[in-house]
C-alpha positions in Angstrom: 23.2 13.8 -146.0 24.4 16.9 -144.5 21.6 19.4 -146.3 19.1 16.9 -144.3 21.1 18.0 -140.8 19.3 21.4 -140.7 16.1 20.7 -141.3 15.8 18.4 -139.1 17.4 20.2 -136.4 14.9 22.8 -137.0 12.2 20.7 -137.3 13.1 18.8 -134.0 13.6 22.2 -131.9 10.3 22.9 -133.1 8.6 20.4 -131.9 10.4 20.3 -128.5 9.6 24.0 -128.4 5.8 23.0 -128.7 6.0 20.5 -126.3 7.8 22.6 -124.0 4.9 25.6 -124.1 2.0 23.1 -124.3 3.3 21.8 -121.0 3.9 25.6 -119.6 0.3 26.4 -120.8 -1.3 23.0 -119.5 0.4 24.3 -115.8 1.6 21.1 -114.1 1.4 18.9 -111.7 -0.2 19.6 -108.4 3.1 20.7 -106.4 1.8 19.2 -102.9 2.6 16.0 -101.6 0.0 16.1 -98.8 -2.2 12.8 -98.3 -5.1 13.0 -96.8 -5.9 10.1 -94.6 -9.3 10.5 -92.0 -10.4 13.3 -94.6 -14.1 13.1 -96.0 -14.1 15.1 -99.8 -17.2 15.5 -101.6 -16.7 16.2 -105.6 -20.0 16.7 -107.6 -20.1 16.1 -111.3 -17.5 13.1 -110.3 -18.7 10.3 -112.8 -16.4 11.9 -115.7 -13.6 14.5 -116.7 -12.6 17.1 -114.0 -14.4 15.9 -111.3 -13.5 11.9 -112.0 -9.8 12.8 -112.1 -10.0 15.2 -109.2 -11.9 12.4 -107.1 -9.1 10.0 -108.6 -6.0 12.0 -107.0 -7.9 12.3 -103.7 -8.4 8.4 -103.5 -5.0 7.9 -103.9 -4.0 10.3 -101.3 -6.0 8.2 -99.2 -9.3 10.2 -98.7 -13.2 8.7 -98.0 -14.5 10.2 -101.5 -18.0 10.8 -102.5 -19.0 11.0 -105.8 -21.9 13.1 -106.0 -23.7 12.6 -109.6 -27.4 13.2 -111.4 -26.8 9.9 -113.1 -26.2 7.2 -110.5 -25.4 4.5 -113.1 -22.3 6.0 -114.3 -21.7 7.3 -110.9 -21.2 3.7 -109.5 -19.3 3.0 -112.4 -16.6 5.8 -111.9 -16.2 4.6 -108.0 -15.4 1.0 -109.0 -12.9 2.5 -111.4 -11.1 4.2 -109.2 -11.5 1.9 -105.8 -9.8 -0.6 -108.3 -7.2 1.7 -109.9 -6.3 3.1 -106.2 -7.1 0.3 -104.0 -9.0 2.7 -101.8 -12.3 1.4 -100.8 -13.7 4.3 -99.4 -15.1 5.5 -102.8 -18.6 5.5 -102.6 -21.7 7.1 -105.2 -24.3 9.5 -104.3 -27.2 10.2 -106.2 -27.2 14.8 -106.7 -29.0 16.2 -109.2 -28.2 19.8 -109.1 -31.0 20.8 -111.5 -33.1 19.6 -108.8 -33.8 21.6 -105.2 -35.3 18.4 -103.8 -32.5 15.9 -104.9 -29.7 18.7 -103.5 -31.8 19.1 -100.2 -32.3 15.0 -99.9 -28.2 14.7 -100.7 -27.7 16.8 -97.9 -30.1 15.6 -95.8 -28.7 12.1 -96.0 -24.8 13.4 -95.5 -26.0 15.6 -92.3 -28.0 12.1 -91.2 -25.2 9.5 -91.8 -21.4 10.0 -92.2 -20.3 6.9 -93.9 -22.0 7.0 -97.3 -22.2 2.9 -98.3 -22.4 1.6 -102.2 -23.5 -1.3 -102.6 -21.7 -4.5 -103.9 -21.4 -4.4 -108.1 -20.9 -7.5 -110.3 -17.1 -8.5 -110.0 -16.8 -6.8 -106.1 -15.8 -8.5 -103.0 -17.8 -7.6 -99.7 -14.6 -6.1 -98.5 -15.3 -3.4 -100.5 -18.0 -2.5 -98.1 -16.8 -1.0 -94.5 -18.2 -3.7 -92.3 -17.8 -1.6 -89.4 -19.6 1.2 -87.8 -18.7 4.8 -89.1 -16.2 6.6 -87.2 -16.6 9.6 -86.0 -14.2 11.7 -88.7 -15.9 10.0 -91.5 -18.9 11.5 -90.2 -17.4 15.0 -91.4 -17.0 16.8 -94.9 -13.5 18.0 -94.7 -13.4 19.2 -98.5 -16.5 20.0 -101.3 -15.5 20.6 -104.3 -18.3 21.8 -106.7 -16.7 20.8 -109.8 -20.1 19.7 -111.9 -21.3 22.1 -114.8 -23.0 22.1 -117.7 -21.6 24.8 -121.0 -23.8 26.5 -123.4 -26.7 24.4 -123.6 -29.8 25.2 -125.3 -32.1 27.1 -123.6 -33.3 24.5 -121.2 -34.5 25.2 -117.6 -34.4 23.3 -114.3 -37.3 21.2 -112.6 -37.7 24.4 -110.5 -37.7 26.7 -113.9 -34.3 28.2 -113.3 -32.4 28.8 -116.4 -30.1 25.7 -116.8 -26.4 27.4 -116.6 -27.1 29.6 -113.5 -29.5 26.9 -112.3 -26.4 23.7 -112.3 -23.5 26.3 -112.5 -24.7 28.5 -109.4 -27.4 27.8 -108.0 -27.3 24.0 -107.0 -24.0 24.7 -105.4 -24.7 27.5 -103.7 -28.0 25.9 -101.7 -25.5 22.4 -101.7 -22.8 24.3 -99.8 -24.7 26.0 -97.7 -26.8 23.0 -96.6 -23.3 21.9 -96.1 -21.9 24.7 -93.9 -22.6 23.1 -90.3 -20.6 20.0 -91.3 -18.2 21.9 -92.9 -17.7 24.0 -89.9 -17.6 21.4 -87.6 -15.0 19.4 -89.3 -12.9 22.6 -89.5 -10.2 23.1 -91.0 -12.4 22.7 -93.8 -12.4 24.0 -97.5 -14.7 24.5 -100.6 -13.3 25.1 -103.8 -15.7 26.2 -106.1 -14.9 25.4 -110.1 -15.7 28.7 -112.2 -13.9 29.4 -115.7 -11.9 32.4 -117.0 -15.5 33.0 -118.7 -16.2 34.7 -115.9 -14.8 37.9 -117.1 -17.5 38.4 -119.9 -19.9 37.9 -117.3 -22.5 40.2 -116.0 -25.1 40.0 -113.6 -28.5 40.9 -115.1 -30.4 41.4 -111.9 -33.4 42.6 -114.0 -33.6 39.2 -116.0 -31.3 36.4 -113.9 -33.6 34.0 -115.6 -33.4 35.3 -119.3 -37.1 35.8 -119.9 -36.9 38.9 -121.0 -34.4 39.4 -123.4 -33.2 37.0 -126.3 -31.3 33.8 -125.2 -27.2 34.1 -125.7 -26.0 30.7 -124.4 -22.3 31.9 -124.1 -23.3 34.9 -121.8 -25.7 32.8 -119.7 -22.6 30.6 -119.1 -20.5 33.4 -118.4 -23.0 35.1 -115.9 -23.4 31.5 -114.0 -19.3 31.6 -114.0 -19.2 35.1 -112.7 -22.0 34.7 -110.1 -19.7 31.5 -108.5 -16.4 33.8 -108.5 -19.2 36.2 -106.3 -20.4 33.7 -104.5 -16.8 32.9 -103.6 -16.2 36.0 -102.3 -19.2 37.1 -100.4 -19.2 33.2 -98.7 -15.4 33.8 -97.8 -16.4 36.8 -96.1 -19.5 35.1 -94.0 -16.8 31.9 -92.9 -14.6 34.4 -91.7 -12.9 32.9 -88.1 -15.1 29.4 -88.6 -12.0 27.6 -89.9 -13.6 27.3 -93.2 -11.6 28.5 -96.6 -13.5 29.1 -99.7 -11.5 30.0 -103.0 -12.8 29.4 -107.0 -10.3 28.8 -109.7 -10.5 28.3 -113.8 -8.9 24.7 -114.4 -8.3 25.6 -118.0 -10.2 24.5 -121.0 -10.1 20.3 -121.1 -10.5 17.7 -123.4 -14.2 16.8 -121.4 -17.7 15.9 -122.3 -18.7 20.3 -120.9 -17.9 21.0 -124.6 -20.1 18.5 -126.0 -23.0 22.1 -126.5 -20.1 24.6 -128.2 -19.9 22.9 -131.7 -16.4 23.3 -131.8 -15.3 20.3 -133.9 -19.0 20.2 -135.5 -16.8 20.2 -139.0 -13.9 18.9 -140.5 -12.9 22.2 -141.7 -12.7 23.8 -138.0 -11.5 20.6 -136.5 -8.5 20.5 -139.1 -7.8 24.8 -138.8 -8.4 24.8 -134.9 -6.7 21.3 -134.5 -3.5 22.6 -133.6 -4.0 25.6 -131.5 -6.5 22.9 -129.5 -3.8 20.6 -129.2 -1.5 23.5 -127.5 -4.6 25.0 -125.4 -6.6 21.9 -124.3 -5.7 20.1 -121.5 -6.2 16.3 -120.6 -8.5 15.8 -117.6 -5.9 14.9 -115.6 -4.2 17.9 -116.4 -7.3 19.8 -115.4 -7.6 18.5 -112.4 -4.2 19.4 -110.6 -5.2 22.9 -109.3 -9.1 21.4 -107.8 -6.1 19.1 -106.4 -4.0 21.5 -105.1 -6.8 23.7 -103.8 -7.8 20.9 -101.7 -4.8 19.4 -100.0 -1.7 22.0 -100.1 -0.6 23.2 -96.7 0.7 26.4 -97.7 -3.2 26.9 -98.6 -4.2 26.7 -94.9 -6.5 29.8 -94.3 -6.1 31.4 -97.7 -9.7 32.2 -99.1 -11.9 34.3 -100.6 -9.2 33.9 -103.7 -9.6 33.3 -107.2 -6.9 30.9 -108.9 -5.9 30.4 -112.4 -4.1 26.7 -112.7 -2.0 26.9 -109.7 -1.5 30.5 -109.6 -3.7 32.7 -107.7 -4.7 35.8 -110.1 -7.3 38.7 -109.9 -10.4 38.0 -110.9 -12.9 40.5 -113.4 -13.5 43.9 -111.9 -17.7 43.2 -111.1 -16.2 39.8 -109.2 -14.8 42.0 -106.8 -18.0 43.9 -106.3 -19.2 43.4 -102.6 -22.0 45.2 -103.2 -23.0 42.6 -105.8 -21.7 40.3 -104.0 -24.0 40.6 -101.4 -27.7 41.0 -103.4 -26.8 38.1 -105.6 -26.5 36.4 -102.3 -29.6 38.0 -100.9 -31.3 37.3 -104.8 -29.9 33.8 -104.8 -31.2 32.6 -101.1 -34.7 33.9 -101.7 -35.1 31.9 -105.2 -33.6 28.3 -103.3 -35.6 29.1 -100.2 -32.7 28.8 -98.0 -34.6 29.3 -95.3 -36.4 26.3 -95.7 -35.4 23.2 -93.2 -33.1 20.5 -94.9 -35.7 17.6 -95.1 -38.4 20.1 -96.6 -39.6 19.0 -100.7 -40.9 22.4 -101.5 -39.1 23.9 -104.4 -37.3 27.5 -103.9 -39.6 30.7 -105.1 -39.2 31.1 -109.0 -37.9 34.2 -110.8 -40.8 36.7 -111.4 -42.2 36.1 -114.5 
């Protein structure tokens, strides 16, 4: 019996061990307490992974959440989950399709226009889940925006306005959504945006000559990283534009998750590199609830209250890639970037931006 003692000691460390750095990698639990009560949050890309869970912890910290999705179906379907997992009834889907100018223009339209965003009743509701009175004034307000939706090396596919798909969901949706957003956003201040990028970022580069990859060959993993890079820009150069409005700004990499964002990457296409890769995925990928601790802690944490214009890693506020620091960048991808959405344009208006140059 005692020859058994020692390997199973060993084996049982082991194991702990691996337990013990999964959970150190994976980075914990959002360390705030704050509720958020009177608050209005926005969370696009909310109807699964990331942006479900992160819409999930903001319900129960007693938020009005909107859930602002392309596919409204699954969008109604994600509130109803989590009104009746948190009890919160002020959880309410939005159609947003950020591959679309029009649909990101009508979303903001309709938020500017109305504060209290209604669902209607689904099969199995009560009408109590429907606020029966008038919208108050702070739920006329976006307090947080979180623009959490992306898609990950896709095919070469482009938008309805012929943007290339990455930088066209990734970057450019939320950059017209946000600052379509910036008036409420101000007037609700102290407000914050927390843009979702990746560590990808720091293989990105900004190809001002083809932004639209129509000149050169298509590599889906660096069109993903250049639409990850340009947000972590776009970050910056929007952090220093809200300076002394009351409005924060900061991007962060949730680490890689077990979400649907893989579904493009192949990476358990075979039994070989699912049964090789298995174990260092296990270590590395998180669960979405995992993931969506630092969009979480971003949002609410007080000790947060005027940082911005920062990049976070998990919960830990790191440096981002040297050409994310670039203000000079910065500033004509932002120049680039508002002349392609037509940010000029008025809210209501159903013209499309001005496409790349062919």
């Amino acid at each position: 019996m005692n020859r058994y003692i020692l390997p199973l000691s060993a084996l049982g460390t082991a194991v702990g061990g691996a337990v013990l750095l999964k959970d150190f990698v994976a980075g914990g639990a959002c360390p705030s307490k704050t509720t958020i009560p009177g608050k209005t949050v926005i969370v696009t890309g909310a109807n699964t992974g990331i942006g479900k869970q992160t819409a999930l912890e903001l319900a129960r910290r007693g938020g009005t959440i909107i859930l602002a999705c392309r596919d409204l179906e699954k969008c109604e379907a994600a509130a109803k989950e989590i009104r009746g997992e948190t009890l919160n009834h002020r959880v309410n889907a939005r159609h947003l399709d950020l591959a679309s100018l029009k649909s990101i223009r009508e979303f903001a339209a309709k938020i500017s226009e109305a504060g209290c965003i209604i669902t209607p009743v689904t099969e199995g509701e009560t009408e109590s889940h429907i606020c029966p009175h008038p919208c108050l004034p702070e739920e006329e307000r976006v307090h947080i925006l979180i623009n959490n939706a992306a898609v990950m090396r896709c095919p070469h596919w482009t938008t309805e306005d012929g943007f290339e798909m990455q930088l066209g969901v990734n970057y450019l949706g939320h950059f017209l959504l946000t600052n379509l957003l910036l008036d409420k956003l101000k007037a609700s201040a102290p407000s914050r945006i927390i843009n979702l990028s990746s560590l990808a970022h720091v293989a990105g580069h900004i190809d001002f000559e083809d932004l639209n990859w129509e000149k050169r060959k298509y590599d889906t993993k660096a069109a993903y990283c250049q639409s990850k890079l340009a947000v972590v820009l776009f970050t910056k150069e929007l952090s220093r534009r809200l300076q002394g409005t009351g409005v924060t700004v900061n991007a962060l990499h949730p680490g890689v998750a077990r979400t649907e964002l893989g579904r493009h990457t192949g990476m358990h296409s075979s039994t070989f590199s699912s049964f090789t890769l298995g174990p260092i995925f296990w270590l590395l990928v998180k669960s979405p609830q995992l993931a969506a601790q630092p969009s979480t802690y971003l949002a609410v944490a007080e000790e947060l209250e005027g940082v911005s214009g920062k990049y976070f890693e998990g919960l830990k506020e790191k440096a981002p890639a040297p050409e994310a620091e670039d203000e000079e960048v910065a500033g004509r991808l932002w120049a680039e970037s508002a002349r392609l959405v037509g940010l000029e344009m008025s809210y209501g208006s159903s013209e499309r931006g001005q496409r790349l140059p062919k």
